[in-house]
Residue, then its C-alpha position, 0 to 999 in steps of 0.5 A: x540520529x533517527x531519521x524522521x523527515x515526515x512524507x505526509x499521510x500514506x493514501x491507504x491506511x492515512x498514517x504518517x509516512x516516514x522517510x526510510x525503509x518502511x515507505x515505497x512507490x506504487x503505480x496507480x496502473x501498473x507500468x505493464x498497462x503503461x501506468x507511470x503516476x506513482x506515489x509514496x505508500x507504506x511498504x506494508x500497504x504496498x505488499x498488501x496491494x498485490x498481495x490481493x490484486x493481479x495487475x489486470x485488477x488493479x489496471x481495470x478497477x482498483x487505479x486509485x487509493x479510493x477505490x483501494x480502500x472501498x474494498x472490504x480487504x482493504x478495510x479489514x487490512x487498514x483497520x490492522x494496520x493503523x495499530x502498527x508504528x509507522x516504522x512498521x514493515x512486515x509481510x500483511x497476513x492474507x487468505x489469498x495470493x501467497x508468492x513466499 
């Protein structure tokens, strides 16, 4: 039986989360500037939070989901992501930082 215990909207792209391996936890500060609020996000959004921010940038500027979506990546990632099933888990595609 498929587990679909429902977590609420994800504070990035506002789809359903969906308990399972498509969620994971961020911290609005990261834990190297002594962050220690997280939350539950999509695995995709999260992987395409760092692909786009160091963590001195998400510390300094981005250390909420507002700010996160302000940002004109962001948008144009949302805008993609919304097509996808909340299952959805993946490497986002991204001009920027590539660490694979």
């Amino acid at each position: 039986m498929k587990n679909t215990e429902t977590l609420g909207p994800c504070p990035i792209c506002g789809r359903a989360m969906i308990e399972g391996p498509s969620v994971d936890r961020h911290h609005w500060v990261p834990r190297s500037a002594g962050g220690e609020e997280t939350a539950v996000l999509h695995k995709v959004c999260h992987r395409m939070i760092h692909r786009l921010f160091d963590e001195k940038s998400l510390a300094a500027h981005y250390a909420d989901p507002a700010t996160l979506r302000d940002h004109p990546e962001i948008q144009r990632f949302i805008t993609w992501v919304r097509r996808q099933p909340p299952e959805y888990v993946d490497w986002p595609r991204s001009p920027r930082r590539r660490r694979r």
